[in-house]
C-alpha positions as CSV (number, residue, x, y, z in Angstrom):
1,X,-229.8,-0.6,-49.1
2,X,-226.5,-2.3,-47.8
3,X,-227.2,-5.4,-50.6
4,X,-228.0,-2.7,-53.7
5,X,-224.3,-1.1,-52.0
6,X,-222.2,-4.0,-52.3
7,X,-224.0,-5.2,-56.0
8,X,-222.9,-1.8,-57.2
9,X,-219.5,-2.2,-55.4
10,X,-219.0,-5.5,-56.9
11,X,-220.2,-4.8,-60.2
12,X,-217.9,-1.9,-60.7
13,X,-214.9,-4.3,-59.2
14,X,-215.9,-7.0,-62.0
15,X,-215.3,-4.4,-64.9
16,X,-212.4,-3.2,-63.5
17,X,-211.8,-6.6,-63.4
18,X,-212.7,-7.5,-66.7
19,X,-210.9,-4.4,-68.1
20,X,-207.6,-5.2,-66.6
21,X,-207.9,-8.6,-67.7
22,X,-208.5,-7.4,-71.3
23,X,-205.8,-4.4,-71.5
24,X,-203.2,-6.5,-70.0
25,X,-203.7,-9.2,-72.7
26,X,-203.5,-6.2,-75.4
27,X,-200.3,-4.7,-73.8
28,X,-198.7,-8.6,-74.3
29,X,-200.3,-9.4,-77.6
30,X,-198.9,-6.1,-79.0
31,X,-195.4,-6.5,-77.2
32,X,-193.7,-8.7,-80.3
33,X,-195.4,-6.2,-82.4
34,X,-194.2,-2.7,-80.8
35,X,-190.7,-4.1,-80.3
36,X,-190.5,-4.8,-84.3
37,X,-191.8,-1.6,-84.9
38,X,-188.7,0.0,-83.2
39,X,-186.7,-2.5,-85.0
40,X,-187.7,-0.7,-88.3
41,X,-187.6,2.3,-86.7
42,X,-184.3,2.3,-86.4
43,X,-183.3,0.7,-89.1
44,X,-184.8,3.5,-91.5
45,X,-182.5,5.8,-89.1
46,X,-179.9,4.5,-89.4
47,X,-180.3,4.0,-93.2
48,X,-181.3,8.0,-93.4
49,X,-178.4,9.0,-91.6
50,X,-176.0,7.1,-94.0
51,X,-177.5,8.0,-96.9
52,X,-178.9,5.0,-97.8
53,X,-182.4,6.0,-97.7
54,X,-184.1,9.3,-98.7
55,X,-185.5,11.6,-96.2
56,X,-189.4,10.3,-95.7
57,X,-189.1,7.8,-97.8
58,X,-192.2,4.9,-98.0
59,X,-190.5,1.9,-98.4
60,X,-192.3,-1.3,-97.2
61,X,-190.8,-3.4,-93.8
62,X,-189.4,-6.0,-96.0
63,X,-187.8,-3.5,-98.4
64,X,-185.8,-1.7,-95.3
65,X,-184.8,-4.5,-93.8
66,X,-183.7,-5.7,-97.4
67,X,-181.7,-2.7,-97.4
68,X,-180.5,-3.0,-94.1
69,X,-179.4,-6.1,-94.1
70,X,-177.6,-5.9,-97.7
71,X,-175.6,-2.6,-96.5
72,X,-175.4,-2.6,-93.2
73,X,-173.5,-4.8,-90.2
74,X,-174.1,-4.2,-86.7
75,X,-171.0,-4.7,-84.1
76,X,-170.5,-4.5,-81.1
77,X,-167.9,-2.4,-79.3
78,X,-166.2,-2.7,-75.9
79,X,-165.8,0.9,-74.4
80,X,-163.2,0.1,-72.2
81,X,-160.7,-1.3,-74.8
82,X,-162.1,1.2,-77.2
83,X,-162.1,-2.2,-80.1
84,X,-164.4,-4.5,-81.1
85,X,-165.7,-7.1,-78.5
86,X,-165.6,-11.1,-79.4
87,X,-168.3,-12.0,-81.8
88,X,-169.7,-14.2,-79.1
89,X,-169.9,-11.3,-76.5
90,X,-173.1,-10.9,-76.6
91,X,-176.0,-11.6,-79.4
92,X,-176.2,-8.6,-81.7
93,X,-179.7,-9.4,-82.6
94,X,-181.1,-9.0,-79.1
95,X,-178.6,-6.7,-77.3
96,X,-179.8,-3.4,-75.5
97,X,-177.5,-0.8,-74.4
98,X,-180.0,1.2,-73.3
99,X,-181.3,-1.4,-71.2
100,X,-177.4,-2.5,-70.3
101,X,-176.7,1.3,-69.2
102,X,-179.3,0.5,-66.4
103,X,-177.4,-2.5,-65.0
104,X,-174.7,-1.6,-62.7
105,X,-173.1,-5.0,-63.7
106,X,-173.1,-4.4,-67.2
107,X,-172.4,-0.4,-67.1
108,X,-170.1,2.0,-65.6
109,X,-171.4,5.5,-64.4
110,X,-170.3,8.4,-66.2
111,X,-168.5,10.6,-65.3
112,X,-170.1,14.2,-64.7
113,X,-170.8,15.6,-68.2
114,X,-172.7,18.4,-69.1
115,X,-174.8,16.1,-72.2
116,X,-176.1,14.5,-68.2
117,X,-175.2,11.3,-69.2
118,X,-175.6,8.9,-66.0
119,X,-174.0,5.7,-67.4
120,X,-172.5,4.0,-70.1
121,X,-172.8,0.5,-71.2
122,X,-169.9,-2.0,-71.0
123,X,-170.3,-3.2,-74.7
124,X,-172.2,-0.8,-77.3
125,X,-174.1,-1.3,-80.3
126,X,-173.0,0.7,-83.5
127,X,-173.4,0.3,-87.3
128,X,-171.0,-0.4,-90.3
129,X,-172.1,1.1,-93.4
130,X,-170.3,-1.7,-96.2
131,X,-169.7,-1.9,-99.6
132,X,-168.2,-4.6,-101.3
133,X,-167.2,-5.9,-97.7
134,X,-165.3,-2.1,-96.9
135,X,-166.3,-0.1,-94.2
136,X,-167.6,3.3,-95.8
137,X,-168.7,4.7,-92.6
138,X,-169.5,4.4,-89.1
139,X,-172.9,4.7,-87.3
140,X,-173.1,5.5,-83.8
141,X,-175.6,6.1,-81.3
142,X,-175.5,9.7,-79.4
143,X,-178.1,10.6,-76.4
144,X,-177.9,13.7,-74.0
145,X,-180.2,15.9,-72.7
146,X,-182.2,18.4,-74.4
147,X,-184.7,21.1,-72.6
148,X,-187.3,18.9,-71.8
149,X,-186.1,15.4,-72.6
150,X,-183.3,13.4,-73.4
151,X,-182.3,13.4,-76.8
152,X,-181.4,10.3,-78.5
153,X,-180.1,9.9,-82.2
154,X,-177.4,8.9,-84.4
155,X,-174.2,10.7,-85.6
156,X,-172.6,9.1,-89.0
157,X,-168.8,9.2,-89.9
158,X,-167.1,8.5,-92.9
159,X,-164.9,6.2,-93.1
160,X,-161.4,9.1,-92.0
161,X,-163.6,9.1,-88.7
162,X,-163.8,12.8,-88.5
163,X,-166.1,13.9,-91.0
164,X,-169.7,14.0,-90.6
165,X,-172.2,12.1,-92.7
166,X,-175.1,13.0,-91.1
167,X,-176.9,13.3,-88.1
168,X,-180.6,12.5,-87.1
169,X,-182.9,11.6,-83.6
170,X,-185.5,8.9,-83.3
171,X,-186.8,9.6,-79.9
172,X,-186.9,13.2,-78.1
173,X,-189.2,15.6,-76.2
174,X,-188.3,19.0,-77.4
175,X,-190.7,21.7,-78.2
176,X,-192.4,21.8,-82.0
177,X,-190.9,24.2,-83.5
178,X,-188.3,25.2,-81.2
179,X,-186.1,22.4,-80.0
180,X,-187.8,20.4,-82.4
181,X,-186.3,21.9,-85.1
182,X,-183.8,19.1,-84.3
183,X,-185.6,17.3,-86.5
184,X,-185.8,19.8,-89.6
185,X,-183.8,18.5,-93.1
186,X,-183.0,21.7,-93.9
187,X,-181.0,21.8,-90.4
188,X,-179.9,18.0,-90.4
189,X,-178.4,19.0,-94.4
190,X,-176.4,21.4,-92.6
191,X,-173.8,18.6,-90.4
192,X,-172.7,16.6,-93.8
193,X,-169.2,17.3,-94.0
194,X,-168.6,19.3,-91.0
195,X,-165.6,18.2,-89.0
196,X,-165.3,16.2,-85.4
197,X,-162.1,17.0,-84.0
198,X,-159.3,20.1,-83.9
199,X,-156.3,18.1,-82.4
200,X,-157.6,15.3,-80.2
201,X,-160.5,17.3,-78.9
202,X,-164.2,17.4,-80.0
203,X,-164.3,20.8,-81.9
204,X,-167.7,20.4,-83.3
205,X,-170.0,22.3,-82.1
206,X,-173.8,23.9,-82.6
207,X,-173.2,27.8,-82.5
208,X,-176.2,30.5,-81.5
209,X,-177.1,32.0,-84.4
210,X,-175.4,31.1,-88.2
211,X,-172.7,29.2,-88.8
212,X,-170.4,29.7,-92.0
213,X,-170.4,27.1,-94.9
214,X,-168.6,23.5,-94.3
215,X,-165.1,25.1,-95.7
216,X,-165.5,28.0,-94.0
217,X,-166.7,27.1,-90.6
218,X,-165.7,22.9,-90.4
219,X,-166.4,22.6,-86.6
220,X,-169.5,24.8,-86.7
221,X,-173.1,24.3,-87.2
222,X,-176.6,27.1,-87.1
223,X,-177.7,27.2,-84.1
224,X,-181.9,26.3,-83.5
225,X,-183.9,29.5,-83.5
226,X,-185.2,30.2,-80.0
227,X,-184.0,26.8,-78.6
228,X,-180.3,27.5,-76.9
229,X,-180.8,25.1,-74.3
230,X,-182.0,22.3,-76.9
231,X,-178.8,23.7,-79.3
232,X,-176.8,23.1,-76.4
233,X,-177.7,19.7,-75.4
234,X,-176.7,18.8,-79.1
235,X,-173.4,20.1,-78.6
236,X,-173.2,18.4,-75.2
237,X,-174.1,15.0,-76.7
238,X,-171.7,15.0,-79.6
239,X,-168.8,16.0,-77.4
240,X,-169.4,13.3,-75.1
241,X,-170.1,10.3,-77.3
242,X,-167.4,11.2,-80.0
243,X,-164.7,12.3,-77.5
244,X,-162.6,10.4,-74.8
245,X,-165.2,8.9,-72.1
246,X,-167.3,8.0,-75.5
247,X,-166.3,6.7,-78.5
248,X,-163.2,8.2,-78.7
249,X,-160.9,5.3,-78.1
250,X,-163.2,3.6,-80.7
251,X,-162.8,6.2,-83.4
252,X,-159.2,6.5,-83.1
253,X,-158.5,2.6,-83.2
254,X,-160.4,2.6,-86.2
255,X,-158.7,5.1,-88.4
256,X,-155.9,3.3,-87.4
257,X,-156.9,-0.1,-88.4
258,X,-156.6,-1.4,-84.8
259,X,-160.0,-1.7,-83.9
C-alpha cells in the first residue's frame, strides 16, 4: 500500500514537474514575441490618435511600423525641467516609464491627485507627430484610475498645445458597455478640437450628461452613459497629465519654442 502511495505521489510530482518545465519554456519563448506585440500595439495608438491611421484599420506589422517610423519620432522628456532630456539620457528604443514609475530612483511620488496617480517617472516617453521635419502635434501618454482599473491611453495636441487631436486607451478594465464606452469612436470623435486650458488651468473636462458642440462648449465633452465614476477618472487623468505636476511645464515650453 505505502509503495502504490509514494508511485502515485511521485508520478503526479513528475508531471507537475514536466508541466512546469514545459510552461516556463513557453512563457520565455513567447516573451520576445508578446513584447513586439505591444510594440505594435502602441504604435497603431498612437498612429490612431494622430490621425495617421483609420479607426480599425488592417494594416500589416511592417506596414505600421513603416508608418510609424516615416511620421513619427519618439523623445524623451525630463519632467522636472519640463524640456527635452539629452539624446543620450536614456535609449528611446528600450525605455519604460511605466516600469521607471516603479523605481524610487528613477521616479518621484506624486503628489495626492484625485486621477490616483502614485508616481511619476523622472524622464517620460511621448511622441512627435512630423512632417517635413515640423512638429504637427504632440502625443502623450495619460493613465488614472477608472472604476475598476487604471486607465491608460493617449491624449494628442496640435501643434498650439491646447487643442485636442484625439484621444484613445490601449489598456483598461472598465465595464462593456458602461465604462467601456471609453473606447466607442462615436465618443472618442467627440474630443477633436476641444480645448485644454482656460488661463493656465486644465479646463477640459468630461461632463454627466451632453456636452455642447466644439464652438459651443470648447472645454466640455458627453459624459459615458451610466459610467460617472469611469467619466470621472477621465477627467481626473487629463487634468493631471496635461496640467502643472504633468506635462504642464512641457506643454508650455513647447508653444514657446523652449522645449
Amino acid at each position: 500500500m505505502q509503495s502504490k502511495t509514494s508511485y502515485i505521489i511521485g508520478f503526479a510530482a513528475a508531471i507537475c514537474l514536466v508541466c512546469g518545465v514545459i510552461v516556463a519554456g513557453a512563457a520565455v519563448g513567447l516573451k520576445d514575441m508578446q513584447v513586439t506585440n505591444q510594440i505594435l500595439d502602441r504604435q497603431k495608438k498612437v498612429l490612431t490618435v494622430s490621425g495617421l491611421m483609420e479607426e480599425g484599420a488592417t494594416l500589416t506589422a511592417a506596414e505600421v511600423k513603416e508608418l510609424f517610423e516615416a511620421n513619427v519620432k519618439p523623445r524623451i522628456v525630463d519632467m522636472a525641467s519640463g524640456k527635452y532630456a539629452p539624446a543620450d539620457a536614456v535609449d528611446v528604443a528600450t525605455y519604460a516609464p511605466e516600469k521607471a514609475s516603479k523605481d524610487p530612483s528613477m521616479s518621484k511620488p506624486a503628489e495626492a491627485n484625485k486621477a490616483k496617480v502614485q508616481s511619476v517617472p523622472n524622464l517620460h516617453l511621448i511622441y512627435e507627430v512630423q512632417k517635413e521635419g515640423q512638429v504637427e502635434m504632440l502625443v502623450l501618454p495619460v493613465k488614472g484610475k477608472g472604476l475598476w482599473s487604471t486607465m491608460y491611453g493617449y491624449v494628442a495636441l496640435e501643434k498650439d498645445g491646447e487643442t485636442v487631436s484625439g484621444l484613445t486607451f490601449y489598456q483598461h478594465g472598465e465595464t462593456p458597455g458602461l465604462g467601456g464606452e471609453v473606447d466607442n469612436p462615436k465618443w472618442k470623435a467627440l474630443w477633436p478640437g476641444r480645448k485644454v486650458y482656460e488661463g493656465d488651468e486644465v479646463a477640459l473636462m468630461v461632463v454627466k450628461g451632453q456636452a455642447g458642440s466644439v464652438e459651443e462648449d470648447p472645454y466640455k465633452v458627453d459624459g459615458l452613459s451610466g459610467a460617472t465614476i469611469t467619466s470621472n477618472g477621465v477627467t481626473y487623468l487629463i487634468q493631471f497629465w496635461l496640467g502643472k505636476k504633468g506635462f504642464g511645464p512641457f506643454i508650455q515650453n513647447f508653444t514657446k519654442g523652449e522645449a
